[in-house]
N, C-alpha and C positions, 0 to 999 in steps of 0.2 A: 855701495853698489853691491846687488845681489847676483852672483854666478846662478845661470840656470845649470839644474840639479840634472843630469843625463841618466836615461830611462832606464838602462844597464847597471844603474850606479845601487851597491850595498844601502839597504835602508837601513836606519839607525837603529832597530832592535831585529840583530840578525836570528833570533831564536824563533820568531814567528810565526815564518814558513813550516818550519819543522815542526808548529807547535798544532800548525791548521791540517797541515799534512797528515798527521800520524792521526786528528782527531779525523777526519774523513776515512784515513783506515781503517778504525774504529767500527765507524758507523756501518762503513760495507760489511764487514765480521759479523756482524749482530743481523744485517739484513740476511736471513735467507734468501737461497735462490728460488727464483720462480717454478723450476722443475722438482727440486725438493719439496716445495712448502703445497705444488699439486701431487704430488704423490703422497705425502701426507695425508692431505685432505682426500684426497682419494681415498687410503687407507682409513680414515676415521670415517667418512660417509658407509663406507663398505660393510667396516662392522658394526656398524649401529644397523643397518640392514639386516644385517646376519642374526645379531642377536633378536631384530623383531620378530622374524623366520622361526630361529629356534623356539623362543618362548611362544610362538603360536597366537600371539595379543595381537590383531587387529581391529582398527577402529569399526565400528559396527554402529550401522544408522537404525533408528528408533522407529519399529515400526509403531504402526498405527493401529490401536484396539479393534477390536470387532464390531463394538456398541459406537464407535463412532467412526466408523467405514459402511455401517448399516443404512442409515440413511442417505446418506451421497447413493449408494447402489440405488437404493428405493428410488430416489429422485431422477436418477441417469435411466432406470427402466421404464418409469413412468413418463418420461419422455419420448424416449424408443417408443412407446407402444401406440403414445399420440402422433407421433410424427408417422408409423406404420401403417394407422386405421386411418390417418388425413388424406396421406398422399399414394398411397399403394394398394394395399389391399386392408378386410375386415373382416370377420366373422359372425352373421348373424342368424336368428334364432326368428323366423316369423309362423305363429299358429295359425297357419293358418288351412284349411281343406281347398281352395279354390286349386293349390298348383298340384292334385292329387294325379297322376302317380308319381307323376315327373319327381315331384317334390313332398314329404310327406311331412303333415300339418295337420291332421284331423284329430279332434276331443280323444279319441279313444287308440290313437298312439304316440309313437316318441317323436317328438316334432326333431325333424334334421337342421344339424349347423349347416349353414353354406358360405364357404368361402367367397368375398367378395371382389375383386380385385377392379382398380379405376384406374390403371394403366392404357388400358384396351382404347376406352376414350377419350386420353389423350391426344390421338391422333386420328382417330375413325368416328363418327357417330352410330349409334344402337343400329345392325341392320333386323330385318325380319329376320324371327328364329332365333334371336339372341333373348336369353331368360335374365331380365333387368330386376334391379332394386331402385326404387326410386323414394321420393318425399312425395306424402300427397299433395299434387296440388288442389290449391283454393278451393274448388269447387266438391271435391271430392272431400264432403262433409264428414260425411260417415265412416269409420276405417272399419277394418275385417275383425279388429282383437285390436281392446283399449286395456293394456297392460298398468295395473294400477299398483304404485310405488308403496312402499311401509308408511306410516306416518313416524315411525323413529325413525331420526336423521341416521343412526350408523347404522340402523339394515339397512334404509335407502343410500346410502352412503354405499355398501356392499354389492346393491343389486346395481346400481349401475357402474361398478367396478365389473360387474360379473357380465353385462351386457357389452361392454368393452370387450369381452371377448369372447364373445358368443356364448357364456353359459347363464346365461339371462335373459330373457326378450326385450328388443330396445324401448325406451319410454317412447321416444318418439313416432309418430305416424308414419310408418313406412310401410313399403307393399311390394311382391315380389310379383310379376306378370309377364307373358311373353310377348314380345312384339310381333304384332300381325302385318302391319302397314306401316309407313313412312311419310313424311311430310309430300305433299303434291299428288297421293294417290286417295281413290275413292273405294271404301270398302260398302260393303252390303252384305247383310247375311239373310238365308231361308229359313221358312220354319221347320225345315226338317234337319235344320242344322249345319248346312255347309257354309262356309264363307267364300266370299268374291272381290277380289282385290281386282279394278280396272276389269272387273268382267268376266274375270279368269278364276276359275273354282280354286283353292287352297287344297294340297297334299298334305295330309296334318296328323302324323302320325303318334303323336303326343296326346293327341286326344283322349280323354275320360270321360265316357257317360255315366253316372255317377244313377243308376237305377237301368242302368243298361241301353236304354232310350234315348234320344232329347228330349226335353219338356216342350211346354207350350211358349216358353218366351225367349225362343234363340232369333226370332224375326227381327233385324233392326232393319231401318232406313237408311240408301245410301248416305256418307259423309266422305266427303275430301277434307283430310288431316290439312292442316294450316302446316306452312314450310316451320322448322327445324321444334316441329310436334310428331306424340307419337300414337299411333292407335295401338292400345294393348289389351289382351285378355288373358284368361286365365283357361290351363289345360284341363280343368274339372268345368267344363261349361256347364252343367246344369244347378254349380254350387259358385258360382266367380260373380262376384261384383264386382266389375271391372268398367271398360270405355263404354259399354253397352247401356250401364245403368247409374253410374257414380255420374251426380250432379245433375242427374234428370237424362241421362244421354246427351247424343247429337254433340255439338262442340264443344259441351261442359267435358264433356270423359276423354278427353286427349289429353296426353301428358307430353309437358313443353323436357325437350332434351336438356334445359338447366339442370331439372330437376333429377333426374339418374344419377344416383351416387357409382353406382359399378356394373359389370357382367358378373353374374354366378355360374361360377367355372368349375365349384370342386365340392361333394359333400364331404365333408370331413367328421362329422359325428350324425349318430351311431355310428361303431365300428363295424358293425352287417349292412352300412350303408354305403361305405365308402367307394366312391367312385365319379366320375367326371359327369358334367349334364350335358345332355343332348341337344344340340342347336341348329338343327337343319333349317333350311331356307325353303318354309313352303310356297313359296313364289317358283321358286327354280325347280320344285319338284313338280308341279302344276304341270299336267298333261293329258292330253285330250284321249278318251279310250281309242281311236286310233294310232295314233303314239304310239301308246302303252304296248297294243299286238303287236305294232311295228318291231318295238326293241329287239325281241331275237330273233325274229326273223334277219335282222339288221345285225346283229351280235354275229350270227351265224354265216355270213356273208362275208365279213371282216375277217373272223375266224379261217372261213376254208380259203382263202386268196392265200395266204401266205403258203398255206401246207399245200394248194395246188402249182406254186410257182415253182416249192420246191421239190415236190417227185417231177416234175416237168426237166428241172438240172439234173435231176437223178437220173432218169430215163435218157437225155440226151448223152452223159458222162458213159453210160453202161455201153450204150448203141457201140460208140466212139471205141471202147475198148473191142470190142466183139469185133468190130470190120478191122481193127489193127492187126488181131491175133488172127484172122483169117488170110491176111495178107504176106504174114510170116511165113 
């Protein structure tokens, strides 16, 4: 019969405990404490900082050569400048005499850059008075100046790098003219040179006679421009192939609003040329010689009402003081 052994009771190797005991002293002695072993580390992170300080050695990242940053630049500008001339504005270079004086184009001077910008008709289409660049259409066979490229591909290569930004003239058929009339309106012009939009003579202060005169072929037949088409011509009428004559006349010489790349808003070269183009609305200046006397006499009108309403307060304020001071 076995006596159970009671849980208090001496185990048979009483040295044991003391032997398990003193080995867990041990271990704790040898453990640092958590507060020493971070300040420690603290101190050894610190000067390792310190010394990279002093010695001045920073890690230092590898730039990038010049001969291979050149390129990426090339490519990131060539981009800019497509994305610039597509959706915003352009700078072009067209020889031509038609838009003489407004614009100068003629064989025996410096043909002007103009600024183009296509912002504008974004949201508005071309009104009268507005100086357009367009693409010829269809029918307008003939252009003013057939710009002919190098047959070496790197000068052609060059010239239409150069025409990209206006120090070239573009290869393509483009034409610069003002707009006279708008889709739904019917133009006619005299032979002595005036134009009539809807019946109503044109104020057209842009005008060029280009021998001091008209010629003999400013007479066209009326024409009603077709809806979002434009009637245009050129402010040298005696030298402009424009709506009048491109494509035989009549319906051929309207240009459809697809085709306008921009408004010319700016010369920007020659530097004796610089300055903004003129775009009045010769519809809205249109006015019959009685009008026209009318204005000052009407100007002068408007004028003395105000300056007569106010010696009228004057003279009553003065009166008013005078009987005051008389009363005193």
């Amino acid at each position: 019969m076995v006596n159970p052994v009671h849980p208090n009771a001496p185990e048979d190797d009483p040295e044991r405990p003391d032997e398990v005991t003193g080995k867990l002293e041990s271990e704790k002695s040898e453990t640092p404490e958590p507060g020493i072993y971070e300040s420690r580390r603290g101190r050894s992170s610190k000067g390792d900082s310190d010394d990279e300080s002093e010695s001045g050695k920073k890690p230092k990242k590898k730039k990038m050569s010049f001969w291979k940053e050149l390129p990426i630049l090339i490519v990131v500008a060539l981009v800019l400048v497509f994305l610039i001339q597509q959706f915003l504005a352009r700078v072009y270079v067209i020889p031509s005499g038609s838009m003489e004086q407004t614009l100068h184009g003629c064989p025996t001077c410096q043909g002007d850059r103009i600024l183009v910008e296509k912002v504008t008709y974004y949201f508005t289409d071309p009104a009268p008075g507005d100086v357009v660049v367009f693409k010829g259409p269809g029918p307008w066979v003939q252009n003013e100046y057939t710009e002919q490229r190098s047959d070496n591909a790197f000068v052609r290569f060059l010239e239409q790098m150069g025409s990209v930004i206006g120090l070239a003239p573009p290869d393509e058929k483009d034409f610069v003219k003002r707009v006279i009339a708008t889709g739904g309106q019917t133009v006619r012009g005299d032979a002595d040179g005036k134009v009539y939009v809807n019946d109503k003579p044109l104020n057209e202060p842009y005008v060029y006679w280009e021998g001091d005169a008209p010629n003999t072929e400013q007479a066209f037949e009326p024409i009603t421009v077709p809806p979002g088409a434009l009637w245009v011509m050129g402010d040298n009428r005696n030298n402009s192939s424009d709506s009048r004559r491109q494509g035989g006349g009549g319906l051929n010489g309207v240009v459809p609003v697809s085709d306008v790349i921009g408004k010319a808003q700016v010369i920007v070269l020659p530097p004796g040329r610089w300055g903004g183009i003129t775009d009045p609305n010769p519809q809205a200046l249109a006015l019959s010689p009685v009008l026209q006397q009318g204005i000052p006499i009407g100007a002068g009108v408007l004028l003395a009402w105000p300056v007569l309403w106010t010696s009228r307060r004057v003279g009553r304020a003065v009166t008013r003081s005078v009987k005051g001071s008389d009363r005193k």
